[in-house]
C-alpha positions in Angstrom: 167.4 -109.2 218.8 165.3 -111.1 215.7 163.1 -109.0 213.8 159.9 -108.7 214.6 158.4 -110.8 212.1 160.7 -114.1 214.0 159.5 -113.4 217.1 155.6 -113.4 216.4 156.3 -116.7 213.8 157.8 -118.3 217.6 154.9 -117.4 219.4 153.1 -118.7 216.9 154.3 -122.0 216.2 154.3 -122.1 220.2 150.6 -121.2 220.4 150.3 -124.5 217.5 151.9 -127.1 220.1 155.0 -127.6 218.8 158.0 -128.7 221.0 161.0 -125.8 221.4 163.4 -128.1 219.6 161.1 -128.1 216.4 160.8 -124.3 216.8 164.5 -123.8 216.8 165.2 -125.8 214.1 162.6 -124.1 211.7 164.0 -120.3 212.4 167.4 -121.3 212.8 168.0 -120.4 216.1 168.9 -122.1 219.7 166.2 -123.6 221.7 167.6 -121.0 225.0 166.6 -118.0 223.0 163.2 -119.9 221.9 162.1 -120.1 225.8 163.2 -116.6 226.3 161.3 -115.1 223.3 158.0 -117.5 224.5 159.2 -116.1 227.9 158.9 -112.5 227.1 156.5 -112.0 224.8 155.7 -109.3 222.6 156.6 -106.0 224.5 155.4 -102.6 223.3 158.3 -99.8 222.4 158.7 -97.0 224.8 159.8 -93.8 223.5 160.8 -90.6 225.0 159.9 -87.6 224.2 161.2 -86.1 221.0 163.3 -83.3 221.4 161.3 -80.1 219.0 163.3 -79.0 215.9 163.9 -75.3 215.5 162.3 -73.8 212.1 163.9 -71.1 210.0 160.7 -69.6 210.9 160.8 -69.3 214.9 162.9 -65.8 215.2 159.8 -64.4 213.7 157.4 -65.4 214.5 156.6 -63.0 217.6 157.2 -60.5 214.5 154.2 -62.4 212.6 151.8 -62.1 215.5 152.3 -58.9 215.9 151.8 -57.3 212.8 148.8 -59.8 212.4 147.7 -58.1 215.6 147.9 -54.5 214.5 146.7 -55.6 210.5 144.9 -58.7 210.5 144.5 -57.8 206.6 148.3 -57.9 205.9 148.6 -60.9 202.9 151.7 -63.7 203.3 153.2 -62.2 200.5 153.4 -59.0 202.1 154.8 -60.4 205.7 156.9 -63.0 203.4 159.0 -60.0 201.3 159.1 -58.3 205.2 160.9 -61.2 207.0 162.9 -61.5 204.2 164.0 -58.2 204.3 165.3 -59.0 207.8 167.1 -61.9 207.3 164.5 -64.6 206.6 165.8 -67.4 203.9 162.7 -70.4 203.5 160.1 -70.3 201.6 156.4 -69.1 200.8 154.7 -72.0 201.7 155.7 -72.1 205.3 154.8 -68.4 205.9 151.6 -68.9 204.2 150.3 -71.6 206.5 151.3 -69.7 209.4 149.8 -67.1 208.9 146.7 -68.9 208.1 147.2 -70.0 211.7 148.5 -67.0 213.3 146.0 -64.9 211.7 142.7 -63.6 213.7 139.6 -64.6 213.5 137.6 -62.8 211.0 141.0 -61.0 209.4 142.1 -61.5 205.8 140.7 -60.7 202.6 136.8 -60.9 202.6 135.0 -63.0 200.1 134.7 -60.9 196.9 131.0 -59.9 196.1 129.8 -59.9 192.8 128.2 -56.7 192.3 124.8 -56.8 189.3 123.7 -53.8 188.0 120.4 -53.1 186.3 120.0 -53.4 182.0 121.6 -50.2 180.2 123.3 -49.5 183.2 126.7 -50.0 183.3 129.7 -51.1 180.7 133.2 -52.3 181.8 135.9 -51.1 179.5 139.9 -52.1 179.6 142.6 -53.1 177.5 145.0 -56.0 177.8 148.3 -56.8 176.2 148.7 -59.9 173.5 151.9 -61.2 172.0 151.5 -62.6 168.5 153.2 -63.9 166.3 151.5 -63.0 162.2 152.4 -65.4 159.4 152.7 -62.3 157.4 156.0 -61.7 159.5 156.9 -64.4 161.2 160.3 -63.4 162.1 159.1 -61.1 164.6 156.7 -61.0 168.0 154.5 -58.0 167.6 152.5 -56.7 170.6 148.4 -55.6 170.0 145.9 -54.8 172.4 142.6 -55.9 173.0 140.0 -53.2 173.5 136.9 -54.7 175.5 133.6 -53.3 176.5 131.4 -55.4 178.6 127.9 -54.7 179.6 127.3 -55.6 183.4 124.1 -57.0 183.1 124.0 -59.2 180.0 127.6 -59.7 179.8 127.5 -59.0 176.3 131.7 -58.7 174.9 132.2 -56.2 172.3 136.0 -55.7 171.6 138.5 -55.6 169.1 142.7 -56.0 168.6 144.4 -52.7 167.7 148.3 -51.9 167.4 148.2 -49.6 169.5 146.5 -47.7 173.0 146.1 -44.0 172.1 143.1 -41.8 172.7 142.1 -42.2 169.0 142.0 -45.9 169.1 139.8 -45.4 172.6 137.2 -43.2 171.0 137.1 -45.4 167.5 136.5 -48.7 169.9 133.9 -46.7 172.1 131.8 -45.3 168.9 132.1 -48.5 167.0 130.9 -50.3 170.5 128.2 -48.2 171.1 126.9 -48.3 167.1 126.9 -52.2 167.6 125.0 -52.5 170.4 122.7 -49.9 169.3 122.7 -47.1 172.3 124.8 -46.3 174.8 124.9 -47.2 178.8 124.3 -44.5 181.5 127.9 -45.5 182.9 131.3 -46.9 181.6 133.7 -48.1 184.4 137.4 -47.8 183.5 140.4 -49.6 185.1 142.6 -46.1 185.6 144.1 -46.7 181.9 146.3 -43.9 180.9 144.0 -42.9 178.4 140.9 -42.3 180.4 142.1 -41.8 183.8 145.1 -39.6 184.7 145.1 -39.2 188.1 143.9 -37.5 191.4 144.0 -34.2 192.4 144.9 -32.7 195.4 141.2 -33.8 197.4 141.4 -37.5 195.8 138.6 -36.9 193.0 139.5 -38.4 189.7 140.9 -36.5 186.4 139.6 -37.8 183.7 141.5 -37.0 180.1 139.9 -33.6 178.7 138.6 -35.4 175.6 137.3 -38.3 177.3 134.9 -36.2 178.8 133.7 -34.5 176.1 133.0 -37.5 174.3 131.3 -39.0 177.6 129.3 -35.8 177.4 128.8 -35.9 174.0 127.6 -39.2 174.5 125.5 -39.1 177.5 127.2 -41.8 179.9 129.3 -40.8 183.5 132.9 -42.5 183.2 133.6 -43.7 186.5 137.1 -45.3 187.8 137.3 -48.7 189.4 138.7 -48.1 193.0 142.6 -48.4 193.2 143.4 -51.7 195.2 140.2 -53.4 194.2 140.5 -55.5 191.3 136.7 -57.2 192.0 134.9 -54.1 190.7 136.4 -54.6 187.6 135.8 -58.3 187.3 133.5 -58.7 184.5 135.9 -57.3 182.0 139.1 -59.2 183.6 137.3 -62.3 183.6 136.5 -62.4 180.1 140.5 -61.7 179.2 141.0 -65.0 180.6 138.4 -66.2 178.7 139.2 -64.9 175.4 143.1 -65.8 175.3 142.3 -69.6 176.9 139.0 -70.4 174.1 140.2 -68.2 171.5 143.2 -66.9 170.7 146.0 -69.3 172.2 147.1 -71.8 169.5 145.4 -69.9 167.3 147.1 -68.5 163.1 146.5 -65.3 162.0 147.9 -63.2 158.9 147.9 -60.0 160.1 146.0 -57.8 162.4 143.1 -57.6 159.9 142.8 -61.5 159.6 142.9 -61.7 163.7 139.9 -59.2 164.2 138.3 -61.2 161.5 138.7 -64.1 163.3 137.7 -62.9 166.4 134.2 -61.4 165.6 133.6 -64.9 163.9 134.3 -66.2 167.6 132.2 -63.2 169.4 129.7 -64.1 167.5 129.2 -67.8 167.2 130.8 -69.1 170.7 131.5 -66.0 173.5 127.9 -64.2 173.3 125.6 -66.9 172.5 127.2 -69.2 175.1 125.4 -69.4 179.0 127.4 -67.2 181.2 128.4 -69.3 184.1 127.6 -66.5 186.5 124.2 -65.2 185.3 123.0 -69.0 184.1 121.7 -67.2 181.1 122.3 -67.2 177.3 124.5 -63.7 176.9 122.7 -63.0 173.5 119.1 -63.5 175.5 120.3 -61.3 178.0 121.2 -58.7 175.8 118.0 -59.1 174.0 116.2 -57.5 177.1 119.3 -55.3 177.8 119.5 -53.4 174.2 115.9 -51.2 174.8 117.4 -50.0 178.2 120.3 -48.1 176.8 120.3 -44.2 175.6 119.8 -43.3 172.2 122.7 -42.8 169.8 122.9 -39.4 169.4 122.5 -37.7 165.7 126.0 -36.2 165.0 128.8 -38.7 165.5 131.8 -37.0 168.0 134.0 -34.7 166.1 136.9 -33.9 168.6 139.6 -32.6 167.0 143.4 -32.8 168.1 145.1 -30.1 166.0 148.8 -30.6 164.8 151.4 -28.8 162.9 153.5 -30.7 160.5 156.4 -30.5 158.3 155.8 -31.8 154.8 158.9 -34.2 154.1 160.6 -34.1 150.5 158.3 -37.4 149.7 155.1 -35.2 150.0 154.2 -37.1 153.3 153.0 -35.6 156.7 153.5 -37.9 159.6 151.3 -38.3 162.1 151.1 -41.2 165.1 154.4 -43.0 163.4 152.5 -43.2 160.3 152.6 -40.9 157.1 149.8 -39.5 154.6 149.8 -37.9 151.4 149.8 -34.2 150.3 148.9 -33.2 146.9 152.0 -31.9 144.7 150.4 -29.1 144.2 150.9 -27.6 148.0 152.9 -24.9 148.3 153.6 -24.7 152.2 156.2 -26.8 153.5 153.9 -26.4 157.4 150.4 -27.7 157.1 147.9 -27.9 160.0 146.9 -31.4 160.6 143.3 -32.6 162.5 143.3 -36.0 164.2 139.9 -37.0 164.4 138.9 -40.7 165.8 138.7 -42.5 162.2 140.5 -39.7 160.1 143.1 -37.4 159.2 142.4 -34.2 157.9 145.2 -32.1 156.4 144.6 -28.3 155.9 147.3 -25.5 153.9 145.6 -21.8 154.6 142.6 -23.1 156.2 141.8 -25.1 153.1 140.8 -28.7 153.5 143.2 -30.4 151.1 143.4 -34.1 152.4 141.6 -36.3 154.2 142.7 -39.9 155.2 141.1 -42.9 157.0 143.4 -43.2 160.2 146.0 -46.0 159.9 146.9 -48.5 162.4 150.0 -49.6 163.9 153.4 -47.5 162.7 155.4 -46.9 159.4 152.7 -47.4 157.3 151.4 -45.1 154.2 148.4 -43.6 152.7 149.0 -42.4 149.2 145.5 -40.9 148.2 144.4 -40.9 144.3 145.1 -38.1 142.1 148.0 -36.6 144.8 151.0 -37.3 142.2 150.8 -36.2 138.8 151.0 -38.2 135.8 154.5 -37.8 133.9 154.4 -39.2 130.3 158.2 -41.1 129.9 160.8 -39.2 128.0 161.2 -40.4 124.5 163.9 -42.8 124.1 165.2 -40.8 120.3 164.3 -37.5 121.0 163.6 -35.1 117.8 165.7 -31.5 117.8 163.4 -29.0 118.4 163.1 -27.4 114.8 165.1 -29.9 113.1 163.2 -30.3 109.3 166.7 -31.7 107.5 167.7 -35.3 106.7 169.4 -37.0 108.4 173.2 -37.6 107.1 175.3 -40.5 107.1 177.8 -40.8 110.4 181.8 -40.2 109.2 184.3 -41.4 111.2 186.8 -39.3 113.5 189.6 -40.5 110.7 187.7 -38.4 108.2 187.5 -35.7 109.7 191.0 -35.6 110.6 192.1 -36.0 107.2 190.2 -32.9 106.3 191.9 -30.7 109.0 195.3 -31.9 107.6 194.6 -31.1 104.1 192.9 -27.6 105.4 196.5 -27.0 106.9 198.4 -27.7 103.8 196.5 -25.5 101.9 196.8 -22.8 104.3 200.9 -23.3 104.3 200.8 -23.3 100.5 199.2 -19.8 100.4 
């Protein structure tokens, strides 16, 4: 059979007048099959039915519906690792759109609601991990984390980088938050971070950390968890995360951990706070502006909690404390001292005697060597005087000489 295209250039040229001969000649063919093609025509494919392929997914799909049935909620991920347990080999894709299909009307996740709370009310606060490499060190990939507290109506960002996520570095980041912003909101919201949250008891309320709370109550505000499972209440701290590692610190150079919080206050202050939020279409630092007279007053007396330690004086004069080691005077006699951890400092006491006190260091191995906490030794002198000595000095003999002595004090001593 000629291809298509022939057969509608024949009925063409047919349709023009010219003879069957002419026609044969021009699409090289003979003038029997001409007639028959001007005979027939053009006649339209028939097709039977095609026969359905079977999909990796069709053994479970009665499975699908079933479990969509029961949980309309269940996610593709979920039902995707559960056929897979059972033998299923293909991929997310197709059990995502199925179940798109499958599931019920009205199932699924719901639309996430954006939940506004009045000025002073609430702060978000929550850490997330960072990778950086310092051009002080840049052999190595060092890990800090980024404290962030963010207030839910302005959307003010007050954070900072720290080596490390211990209770101290949570109370320094809260009472250096709350002294910048000037007050204190009536409730923080944590996301269950070790620090502040550490579990549930037996009837499903929250247990906060012991110190936690007394600084909350020191402080005036309610810490509250974020609901397990529900990472929308926590979305105005998350969200900024994102923010902060796409506009700030990715491709960014930085020293050390010093020259990266430098950096990033520069940033907090002259892009992320007076930028428009894109959710409350308002100028953050504006926002704040009517925010800052709604929060609680700082209160006089600064948090003192104390986590008492004893330590073991090493032969360097050094106590260590966190991974990092501070400085005794030489004149302690106790090889035990009892150490306070406070939320910026280190107090070390021998006999209930205050006998240093250090600013708390950051990150691990590092030392604080406090003024006047190693005496002063004046260098021995290279030509030492003998103690009493008053003579001259006398002229050096050789071991010859005196040899020659002992041989003549023998003869004589023959002699006699």
């Amino acid at each position: 059979m000629k291809k298509l295209g022939d057969l509608i250039m024949i009925l063409d040229l047919h349709r023009q007048g010219l003879k069957v001969a002419v026609i044969a000649r021009q699409v090289g063919i003979d003038r029997k099959t001409v007639r028959k093609y001007i005979a027939q025509g053009i006649e339209v494919p028939t097709y039977g039915p095609r026969q359905p392929r079977q999909r990796l997914l069709d053994p479970w799909m009665d499975y699908l519906r079933s479990r969509l049935d029961a949980y309309p909620g269940l996610s593709a991920r979920r039902l995707l690792r559960e056929i897979c347990e059972r033998g299923y080999t293909g991929g997310y894709s197709t059990v995502r759109d199925t179940v798109r299909a499958l599931r019920p009307a009205g199932g699924g996740s719901p639309f996430a609601v954006r939940f506004e709370t009045p000025p002073g009310q609430q702060a978000q606060v929550d850490f997330a991990q960072f990778r950086v490499r310092f051009t002080s060190a840049p052999d190595s990939v060092q890990i800090v984390w980024l404290f962030s507290m963010v207030l839910g109506f302005s959307r003010l960002i007050w954070a900072r980088f720290a080596q490390r996520q211990t209770m101290q570095t949570v109370l320094a980041c809260h009472r250096a938050a709350f002294e910048a912003i000037g007050g204190v909101p009536r409730e923080i919201l944590y996301d269950r971070m070790k620090t502040a949250v550490l579990g549930e008891d037996e009837d499903g309320r929250v247990v906060y950390n012991r110190t936690l709370g007394e600084f909350a109550r020191h402080y005036g505000f309610l810490p509250k968890a974020c609901r397990a499972y529900r990472p929308e209440t926590k979305g105005k701290v998350e969200r900024p995360f994102r923010y902060i590692r796409e506009d700030f610190f990715l491709g960014g150079t930085f020293r050390d951990l010093d020259d990266l919080n430098l950096q990033f206050v520069n940033w907090l202050g002259n892009v992320a706070n007076p930028r428009v939020h894109a959710s409350t279409g308002r100028v953050v630092n504006e926002a704040f502006a009517e925010e800052q007279p709604t929060l609680q007053l700082l209160p006089l007396i600064p948090f003192g909690a104390v986590l008492k330690l004893e330590r073991r004086i090493s032969h360097e004069g050094m106590v260590s404390v966190g991974g990092n080691y501070y400085s005794v005077p030489d004149a302690t006699r106790r090889r035990v001292v009892e150490v306070h951890s406070l939320a910026d400092e280190i107090h070390i006491f021998e006999d209930n005697r205050l006998i240093a006190r250090h600013p708390l260091l950051e990150g691990r191995r590092q030392r604080s060597l406090l003024e006047g906490h190693r005496r002063q030794y004046r260098p021995k002198d290279e030509n030492p005087v003998p103690h009493g000595f008053t003579g001259e000095l006398v002229t050096r003999r050789s071991l010859d000489f005196y040899a020659a002595i002992g041989q003549q004090l023998a003869a004589s001593g023959a002699a006699a």
